[in-house]
N, C-alpha and C positions, 0 to 999 in steps of 0.2 A: 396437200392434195394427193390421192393415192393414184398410183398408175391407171385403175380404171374409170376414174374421175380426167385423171388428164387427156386419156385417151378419147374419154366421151365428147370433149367442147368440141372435136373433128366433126361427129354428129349433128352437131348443129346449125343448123339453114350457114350461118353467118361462118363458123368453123372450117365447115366444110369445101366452102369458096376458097377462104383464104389456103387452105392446102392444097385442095386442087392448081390453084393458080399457082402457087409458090413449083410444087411439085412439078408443073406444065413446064416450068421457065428451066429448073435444077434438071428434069430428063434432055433439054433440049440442046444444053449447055453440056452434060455428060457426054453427049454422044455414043450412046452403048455402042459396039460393034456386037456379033453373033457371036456367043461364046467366049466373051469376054468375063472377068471376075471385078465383084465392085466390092469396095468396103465402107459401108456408113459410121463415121466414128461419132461416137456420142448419141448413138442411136435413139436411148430413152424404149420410149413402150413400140417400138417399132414401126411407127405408122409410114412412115416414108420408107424404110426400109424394104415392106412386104408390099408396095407397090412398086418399087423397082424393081423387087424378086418376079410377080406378077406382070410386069406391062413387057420386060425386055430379058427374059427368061435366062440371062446369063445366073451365075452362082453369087450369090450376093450372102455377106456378111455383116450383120451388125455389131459394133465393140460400145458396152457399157461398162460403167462403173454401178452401177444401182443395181444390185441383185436384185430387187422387188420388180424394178421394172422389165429388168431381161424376161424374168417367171411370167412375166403377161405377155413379150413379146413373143416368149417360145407357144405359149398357150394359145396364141390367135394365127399363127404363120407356121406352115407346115411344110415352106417350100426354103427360105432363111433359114440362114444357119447364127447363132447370136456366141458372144463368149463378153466375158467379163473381165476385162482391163485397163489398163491406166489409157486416154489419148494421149499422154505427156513420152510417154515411154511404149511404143506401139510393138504387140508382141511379133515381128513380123521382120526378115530381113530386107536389105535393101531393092527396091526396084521389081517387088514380087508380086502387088497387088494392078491391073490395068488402069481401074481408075477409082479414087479414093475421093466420098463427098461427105460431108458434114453438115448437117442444118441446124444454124443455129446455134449448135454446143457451144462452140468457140466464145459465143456471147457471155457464156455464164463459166468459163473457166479463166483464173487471173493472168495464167501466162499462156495467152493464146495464141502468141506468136510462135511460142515453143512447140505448142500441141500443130499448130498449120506446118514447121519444120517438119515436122513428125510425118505429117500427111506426106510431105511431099518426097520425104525420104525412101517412103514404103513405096509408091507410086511408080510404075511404069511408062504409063503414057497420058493420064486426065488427074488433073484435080479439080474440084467444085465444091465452091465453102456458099450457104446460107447464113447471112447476118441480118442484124435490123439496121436499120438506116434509119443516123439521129437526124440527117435533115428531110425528114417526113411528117405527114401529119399525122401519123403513128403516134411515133414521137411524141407531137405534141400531146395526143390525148393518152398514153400510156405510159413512157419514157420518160418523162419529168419528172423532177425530185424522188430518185430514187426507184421509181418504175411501181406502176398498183400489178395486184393478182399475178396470173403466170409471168410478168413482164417485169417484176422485183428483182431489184437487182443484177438484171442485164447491164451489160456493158454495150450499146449501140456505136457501129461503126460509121464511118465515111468513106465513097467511094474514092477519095484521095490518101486517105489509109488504108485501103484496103490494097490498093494498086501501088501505094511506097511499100508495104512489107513483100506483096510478093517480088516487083523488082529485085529485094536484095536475095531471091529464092534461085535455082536453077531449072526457070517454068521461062518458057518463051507464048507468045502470041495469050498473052491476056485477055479478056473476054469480061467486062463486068457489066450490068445490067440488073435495071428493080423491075418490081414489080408491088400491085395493091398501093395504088394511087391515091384514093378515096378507100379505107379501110372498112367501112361500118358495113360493106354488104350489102345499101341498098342498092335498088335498077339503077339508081344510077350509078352507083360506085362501080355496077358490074358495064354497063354500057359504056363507062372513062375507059374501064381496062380491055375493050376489045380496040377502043380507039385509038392510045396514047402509047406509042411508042414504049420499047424497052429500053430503049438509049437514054433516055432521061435520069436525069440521076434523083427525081425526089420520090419514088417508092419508099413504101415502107419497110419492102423485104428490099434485101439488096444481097445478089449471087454473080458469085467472081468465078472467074475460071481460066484455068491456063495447059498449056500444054507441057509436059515435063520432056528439057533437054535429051535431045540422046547420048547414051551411054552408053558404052561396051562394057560396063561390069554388069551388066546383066545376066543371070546365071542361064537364061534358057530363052530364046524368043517364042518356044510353045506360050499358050495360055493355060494358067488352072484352071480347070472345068468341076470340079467337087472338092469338097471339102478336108477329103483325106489330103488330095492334092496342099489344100491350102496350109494347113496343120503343117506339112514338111518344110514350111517360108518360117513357120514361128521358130522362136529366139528359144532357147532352154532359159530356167528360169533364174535368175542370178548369173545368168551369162551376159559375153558383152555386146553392143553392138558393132 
């Protein structure tokens, strides 16, 4: 599937729900503050990305691995800034970023405990991870044996794994909540979801979030507000953490 193929299923009636909703639940749980800096890891073609740039106008950063895909994210988002590297190895020193979210990467990377460390190392004050949730009806129609289409080879979580990793993290006041109940997009699936609670745990999407401990190693209580700013947190290359 090429970037503007994966970008298009967004386009579609059914697409389109499913990210707005997802997205509705991920801004709600980020909590932007006014001039605050966010970093999407595993960004992909940017779609969640340039609508967090867009709705809560802080300085927001997308980190891929897929040169093909950043090339489309830069092409369609004028207000994002994108860079290409590792989530395992985050180019960024400690406690430099406000608040650090992820949708769904985690899913399709092996050691995603390492890459969510990651997140939470860079992080000043929010993290918020999107995953699928295998006990959903998702799940069942996508997530079985192996996963069909974009859904291949996901690794689906549980909101009892999702909540023992952060535990052993230094994120206080946890936050986890699904969403996409009934997956398929029709009235009714959409009329479940204005009804049914986010506390429930059998969504299809499922988004954790926690607040990161305070610290005094903090180099600066300002916020980054652009980019040049953010550039000065990054790691030189072959340097340590």
């Amino acid at each position: 599937m090429t970037p503007a193929e994966y970008d298009a299923w967004y386009d579609s009636p059914r697409g389109r729900w499913i990210g707005e909703t997802e997205f509705r639940l991920l801004r709600i749980l980020a909590g932007l503050r006014p001039g605050e800096t966010l970093l999407d890891v595993g960004c992909g073609t940017g779609w969640f990305t340039r609508r967090f740039a867009a709705a809560d106008g802080g300085d927001v950063t997308g980190l891929d691995n897929d040169a093909s895909r950043l090339a489309f994210a830069r092409a369609h988002d004028r207000k994002a800034h994108y860079l290409e590297d590792d989530a395992l190895a985050l180019p960024f020193v400690d406690l430099s970023i406000d608040c650090v979210v992820s949708v769904a990467a985690l899913c399709f990377i092996d050691d995603w405990e390492m890459a969510l460390q990651e997140m939470v190392r860079v992080a000043r004050r929010r993290v918020v991870v999107g995953l699928l949730n295998r006990h959903s009806l998702l799940w069942r129609e996508k997530g079985r044996d192996g996963g069909v289409g974009g859904y291949r080879g996901a690794r689906w979580h549980s909101v009892e794994e999702i909540r023992a990793a952060m535990a052993t993290l230094p994120l206080v006041k946890s936050d986890v909540r699904t969403a996409l109940f009934l997956p398929d997009g029709s009235r009714l699936a959409r009329a479940c979801e204005r009804c049914i609670p986010n506390n429930l745990p059998w969504g299809g999407f499922l988004a954790a979030a926690a607040n990161k401990q305070q610290d005094s190693r903090a180099a600066s209580p300002r916020n980054l507000t652009n980019l040049k700013d953010l550039d000065a947190t990054r790691l030189p290359r072959g340097g340590s953490k």
